[in-house]
C-alpha positions as CSV (number, residue, x, y, z in Angstrom):
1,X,0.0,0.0,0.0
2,X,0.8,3.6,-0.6
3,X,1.9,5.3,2.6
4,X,0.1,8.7,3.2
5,X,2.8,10.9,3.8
6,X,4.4,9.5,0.1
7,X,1.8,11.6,-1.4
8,X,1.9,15.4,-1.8
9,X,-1.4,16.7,-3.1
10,X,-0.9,20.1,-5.8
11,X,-4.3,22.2,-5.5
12,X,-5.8,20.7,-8.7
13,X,-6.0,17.7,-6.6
14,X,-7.4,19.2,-3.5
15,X,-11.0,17.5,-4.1
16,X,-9.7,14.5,-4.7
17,X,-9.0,11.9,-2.1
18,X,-5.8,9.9,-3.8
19,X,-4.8,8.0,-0.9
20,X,-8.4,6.5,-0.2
21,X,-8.5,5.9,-4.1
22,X,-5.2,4.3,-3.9
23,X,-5.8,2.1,-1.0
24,X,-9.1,0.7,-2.5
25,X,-8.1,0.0,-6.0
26,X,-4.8,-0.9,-5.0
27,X,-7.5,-3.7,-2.5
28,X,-9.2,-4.6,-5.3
29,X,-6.4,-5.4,-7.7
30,X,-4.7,-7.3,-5.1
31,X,-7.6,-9.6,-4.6
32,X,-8.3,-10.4,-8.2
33,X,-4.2,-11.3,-9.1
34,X,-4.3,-13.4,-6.2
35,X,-7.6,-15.5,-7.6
36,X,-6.3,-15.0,-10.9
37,X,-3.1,-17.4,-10.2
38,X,-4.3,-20.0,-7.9
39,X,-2.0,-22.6,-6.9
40,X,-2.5,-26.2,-8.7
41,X,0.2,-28.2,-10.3
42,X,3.1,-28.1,-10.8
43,X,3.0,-26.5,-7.8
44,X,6.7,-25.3,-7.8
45,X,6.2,-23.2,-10.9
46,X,2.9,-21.5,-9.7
47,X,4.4,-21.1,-6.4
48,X,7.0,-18.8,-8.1
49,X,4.6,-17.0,-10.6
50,X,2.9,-16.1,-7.4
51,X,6.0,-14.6,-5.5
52,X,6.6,-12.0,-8.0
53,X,3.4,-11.2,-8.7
54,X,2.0,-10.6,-5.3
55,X,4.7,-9.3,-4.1
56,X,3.0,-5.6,-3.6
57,X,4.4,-2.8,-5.0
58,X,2.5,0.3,-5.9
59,X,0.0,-1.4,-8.8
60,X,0.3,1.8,-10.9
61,X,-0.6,0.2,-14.2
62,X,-3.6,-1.8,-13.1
63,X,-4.6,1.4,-11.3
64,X,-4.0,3.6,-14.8
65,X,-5.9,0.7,-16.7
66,X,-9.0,1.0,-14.4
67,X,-9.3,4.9,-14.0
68,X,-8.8,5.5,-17.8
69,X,-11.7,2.8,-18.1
70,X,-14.0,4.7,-15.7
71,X,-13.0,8.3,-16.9
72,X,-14.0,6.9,-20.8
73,X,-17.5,5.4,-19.0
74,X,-16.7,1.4,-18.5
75,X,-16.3,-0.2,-15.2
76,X,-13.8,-1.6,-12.8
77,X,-15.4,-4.7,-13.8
78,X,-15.0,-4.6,-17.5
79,X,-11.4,-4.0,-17.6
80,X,-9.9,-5.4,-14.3
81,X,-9.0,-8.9,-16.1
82,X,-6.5,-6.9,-18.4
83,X,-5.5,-4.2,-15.6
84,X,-4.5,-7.8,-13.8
85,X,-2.8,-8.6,-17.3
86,X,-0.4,-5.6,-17.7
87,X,0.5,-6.7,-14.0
88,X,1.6,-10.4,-15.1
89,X,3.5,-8.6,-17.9
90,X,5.0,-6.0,-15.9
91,X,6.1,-8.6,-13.6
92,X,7.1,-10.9,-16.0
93,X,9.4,-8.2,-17.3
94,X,10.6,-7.4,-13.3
95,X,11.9,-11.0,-13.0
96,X,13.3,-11.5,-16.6
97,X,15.1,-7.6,-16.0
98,X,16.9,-9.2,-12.7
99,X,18.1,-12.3,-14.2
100,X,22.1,-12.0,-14.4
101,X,22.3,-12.3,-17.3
102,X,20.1,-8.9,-17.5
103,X,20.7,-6.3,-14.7
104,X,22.0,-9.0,-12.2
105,X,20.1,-7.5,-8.9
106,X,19.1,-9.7,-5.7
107,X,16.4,-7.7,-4.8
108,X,13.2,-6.8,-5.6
109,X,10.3,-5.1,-3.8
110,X,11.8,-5.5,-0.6
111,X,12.3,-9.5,-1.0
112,X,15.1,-11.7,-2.6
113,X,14.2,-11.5,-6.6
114,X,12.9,-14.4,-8.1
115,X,15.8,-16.5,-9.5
116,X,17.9,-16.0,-6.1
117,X,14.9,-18.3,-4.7
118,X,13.5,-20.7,-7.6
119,X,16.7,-20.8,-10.0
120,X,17.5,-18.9,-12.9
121,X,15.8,-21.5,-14.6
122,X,12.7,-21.4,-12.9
123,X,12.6,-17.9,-12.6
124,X,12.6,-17.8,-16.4
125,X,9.7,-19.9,-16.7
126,X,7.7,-18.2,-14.4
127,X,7.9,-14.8,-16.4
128,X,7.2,-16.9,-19.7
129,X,4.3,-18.2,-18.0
130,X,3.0,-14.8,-16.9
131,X,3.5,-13.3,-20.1
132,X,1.3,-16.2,-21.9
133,X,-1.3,-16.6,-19.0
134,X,-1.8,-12.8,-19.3
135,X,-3.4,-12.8,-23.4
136,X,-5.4,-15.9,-22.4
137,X,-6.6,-14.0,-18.9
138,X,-7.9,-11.3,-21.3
139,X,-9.7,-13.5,-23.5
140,X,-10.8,-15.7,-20.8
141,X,-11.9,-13.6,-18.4
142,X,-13.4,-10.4,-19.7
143,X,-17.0,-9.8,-19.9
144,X,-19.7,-7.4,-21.5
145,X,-16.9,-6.2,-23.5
146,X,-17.7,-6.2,-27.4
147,X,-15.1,-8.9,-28.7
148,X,-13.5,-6.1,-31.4
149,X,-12.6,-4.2,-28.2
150,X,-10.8,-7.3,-27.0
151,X,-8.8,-7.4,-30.0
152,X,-7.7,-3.8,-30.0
153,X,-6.4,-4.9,-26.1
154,X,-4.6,-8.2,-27.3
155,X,-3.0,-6.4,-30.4
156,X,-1.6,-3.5,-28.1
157,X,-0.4,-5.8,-24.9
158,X,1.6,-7.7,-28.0
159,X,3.0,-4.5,-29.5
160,X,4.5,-3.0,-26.0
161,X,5.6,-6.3,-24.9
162,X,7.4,-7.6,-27.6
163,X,10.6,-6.1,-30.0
164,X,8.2,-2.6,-30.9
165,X,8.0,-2.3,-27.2
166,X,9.9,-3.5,-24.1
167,X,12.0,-6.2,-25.3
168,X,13.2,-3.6,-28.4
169,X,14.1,-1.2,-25.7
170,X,16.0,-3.6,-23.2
171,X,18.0,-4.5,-26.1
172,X,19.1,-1.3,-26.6
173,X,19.4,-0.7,-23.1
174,X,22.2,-3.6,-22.5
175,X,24.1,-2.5,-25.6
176,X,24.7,0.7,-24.0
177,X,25.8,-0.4,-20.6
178,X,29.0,1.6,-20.3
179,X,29.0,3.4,-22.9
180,X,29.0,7.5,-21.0
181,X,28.4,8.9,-24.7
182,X,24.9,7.6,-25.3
183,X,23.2,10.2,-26.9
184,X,19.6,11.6,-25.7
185,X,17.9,10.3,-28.7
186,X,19.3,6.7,-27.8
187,X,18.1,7.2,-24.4
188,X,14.8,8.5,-25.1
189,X,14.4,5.2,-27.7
190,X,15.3,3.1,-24.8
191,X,12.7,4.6,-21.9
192,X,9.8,5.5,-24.6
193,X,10.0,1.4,-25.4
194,X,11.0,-0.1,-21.7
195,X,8.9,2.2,-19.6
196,X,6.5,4.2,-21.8
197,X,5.5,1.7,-23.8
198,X,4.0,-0.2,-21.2
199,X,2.4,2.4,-19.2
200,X,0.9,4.0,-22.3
201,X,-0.6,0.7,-22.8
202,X,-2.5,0.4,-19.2
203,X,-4.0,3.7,-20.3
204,X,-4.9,3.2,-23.9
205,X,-6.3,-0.6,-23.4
206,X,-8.2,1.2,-20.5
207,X,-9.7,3.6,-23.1
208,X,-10.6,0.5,-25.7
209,X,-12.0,-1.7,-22.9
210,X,-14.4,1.2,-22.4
211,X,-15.4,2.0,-26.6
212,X,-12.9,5.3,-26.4
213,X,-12.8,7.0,-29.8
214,X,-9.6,7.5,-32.2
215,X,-9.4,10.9,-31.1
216,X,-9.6,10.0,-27.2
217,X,-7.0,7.3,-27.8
218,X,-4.6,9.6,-29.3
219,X,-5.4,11.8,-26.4
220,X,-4.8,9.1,-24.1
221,X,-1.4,8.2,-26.3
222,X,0.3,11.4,-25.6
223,X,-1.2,11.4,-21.7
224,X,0.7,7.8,-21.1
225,X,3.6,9.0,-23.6
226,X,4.4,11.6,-21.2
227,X,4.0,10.4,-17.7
228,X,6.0,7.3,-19.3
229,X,8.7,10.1,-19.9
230,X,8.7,11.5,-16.5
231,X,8.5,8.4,-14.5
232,X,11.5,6.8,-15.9
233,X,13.3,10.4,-15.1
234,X,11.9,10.0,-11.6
235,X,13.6,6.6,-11.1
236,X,16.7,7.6,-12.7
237,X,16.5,10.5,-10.0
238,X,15.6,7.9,-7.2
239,X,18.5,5.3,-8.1
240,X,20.9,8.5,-7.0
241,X,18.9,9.6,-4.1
242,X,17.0,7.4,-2.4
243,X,18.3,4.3,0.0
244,X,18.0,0.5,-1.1
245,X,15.0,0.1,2.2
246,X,13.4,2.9,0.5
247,X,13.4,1.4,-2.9
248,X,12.7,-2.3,-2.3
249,X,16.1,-2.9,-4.4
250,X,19.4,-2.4,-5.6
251,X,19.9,1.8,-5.3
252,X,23.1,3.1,-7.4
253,X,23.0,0.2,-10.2
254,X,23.0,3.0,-12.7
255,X,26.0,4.6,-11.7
256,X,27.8,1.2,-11.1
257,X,26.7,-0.3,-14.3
258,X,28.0,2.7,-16.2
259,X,24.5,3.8,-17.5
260,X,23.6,6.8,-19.0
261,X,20.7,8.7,-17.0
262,X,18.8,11.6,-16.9
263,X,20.3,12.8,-14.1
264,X,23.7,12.2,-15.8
265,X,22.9,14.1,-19.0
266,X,21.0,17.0,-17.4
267,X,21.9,16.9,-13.4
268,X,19.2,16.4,-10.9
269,X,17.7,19.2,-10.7
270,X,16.9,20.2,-14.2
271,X,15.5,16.7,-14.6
272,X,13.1,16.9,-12.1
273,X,11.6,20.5,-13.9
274,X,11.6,18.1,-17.4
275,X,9.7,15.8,-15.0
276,X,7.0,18.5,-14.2
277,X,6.8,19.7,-17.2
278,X,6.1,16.4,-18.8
279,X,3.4,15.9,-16.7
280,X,1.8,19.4,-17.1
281,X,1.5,18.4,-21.1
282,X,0.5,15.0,-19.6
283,X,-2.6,16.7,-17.7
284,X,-3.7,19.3,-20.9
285,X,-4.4,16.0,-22.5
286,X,-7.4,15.6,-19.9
287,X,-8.9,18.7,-19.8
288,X,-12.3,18.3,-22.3
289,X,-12.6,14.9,-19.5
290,X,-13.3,17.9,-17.3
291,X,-13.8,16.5,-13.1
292,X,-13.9,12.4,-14.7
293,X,-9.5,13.1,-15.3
294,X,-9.4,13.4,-11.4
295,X,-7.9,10.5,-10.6
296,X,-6.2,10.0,-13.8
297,X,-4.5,13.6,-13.3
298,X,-3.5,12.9,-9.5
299,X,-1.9,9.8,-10.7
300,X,-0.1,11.9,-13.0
301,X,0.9,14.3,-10.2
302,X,2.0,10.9,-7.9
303,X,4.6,10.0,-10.1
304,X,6.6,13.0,-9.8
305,X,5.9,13.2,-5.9
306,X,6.9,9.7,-4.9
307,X,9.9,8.1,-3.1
308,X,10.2,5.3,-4.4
């Protein structure tokens, strides 16, 4: 859960409760991963799909998935089974991004990552099965959806996921470990496809669940395209400044693995004003949503304002 004093309301937000709304969707999301893996056999590999996946953390993507739903008139029921599906693929990519032959990190949310207790080999497999069990969860388990709508969800989850999307940019990403003169443009491939492309995802399959049209999606595009932006600057920003107890992992692996940051190119403090201003064109995006961008807008604001 999100701890109140992580949270620093600006006065767009002042009618709008984010903690409560984080607590309860955050309650909800938690419940439906934990019935959406249940244990069965082979126990051993469920066991470790499991560990990762309800593990906690903040559930910012199902959270985006589900308020760009209701903002675009659908229901927490209508798109939780693929807000619970960007979750198996974010945390498919969490375990697959510790492995050593990736980042090499032993920690994770506060616990031992997944291959320092199942085995690299194990640990593979669970993310593999995450990533497949997450398309059929969609298909599956969605209901009163329109099955075109479905479709638009499965084609995008494929896209961000796969070389177009995070696996394009983590390639890119290990070819420039320690190389100090990656340029911006290389940098900005790498985060728009590792971080962006999956957060801009959880909003626009949100929007499709829900009937949004072409022009809200591209709304929605540049919304997620931005606070996509700005939360990977935030983390580069947090890898120099916050603790490993505060994190849940590794702090400094940027620095150690000879990575070019934000931070790096543009020092802290002028990346933290790219950050704000990021999410200030993120939040014009929601305007004509008028008081139904509340939550999606606070969010927004969150992911500047948090410590971890």
């Amino acid at each position: 859960m999100v701890a109140a004093d992580n949270i620093q309301k600006t006065p767009a937000e002042s009618k709008f409760d984010l903690i409560s709304y984080l607590k309860t969707r955050q309650a909800l999301c938690e419940t439906a991963l934990d019935k959406a893996v249940p244990m069965q056999y082979p126990e051993k590999i469920y066991e470790a799909m499991r560990y990762s996946l309800l593990a906690g953390g903040k559930r910012l993507r199902p959270i985006l998935c589900i308020a760009t739903c209701e903002m675009m008139g659908g229901t927490i029921e209508m798109s939780m089974p693929t807000a619970c599906a960007l979750e198996m693929i974010h945390t498919m990519s969490l375990i697959h991004d510790d492995l050593p032959a990736m980042d090499n990190d032993d920690y994770r949310r506060g616990k031992l990552t997944n291959h320092k207790v199942y085995g690299e080999d194990i640990a593979i497999l669970a993310g593999d099965g995450l990533l497949a069990y997450a398309f059929e969860h969609v298909v599956t388990h969605t209901e009163n959806v329109p099955p075109e709508r479905i479709l638009q969800v499965i084609s995008r989850l494929g896209r961000a996921t796969g070389a177009a999307g995070l696996v394009g940019g983590q390639v890119v990403d290990l070819e420039c470990e320690g190389k100090t003169d990656t340029p911006l443009e290389t940098l900005n491939f790498i985060h728009n496809h590792k971080t962006a492309a999956l957060l801009e995802a959880c909003v626009v399959c949100g929007g499709f669940v829900a009937g949004a049209s072409t022009e809200d999606i591209q709304r929605l595009s540049c919304y997620s395209q931005n606070i996509g932006l700005a939360f990977q600057i935030i983390d580069d920003i947090l890898d120099i400044t916050a603790t490993q107890e505060q994190l849940g992992k590794t702090a400094g692996k940027d620095l150690k693995a000879k990575k070019v940051t934000y931070p790096s190119l543009w020092g802290l403090e002028e990346s933290r004003q790219k950050a704000d201003q990021l999410i200030e064109a993120a939040c014009a995006e929601l305007q004509p949503y008028g008081e139904k961008a509340q939550p999606l807008i606070a969010l927004a604001h969150f992911i500047t304002n948090r410590d971890r």
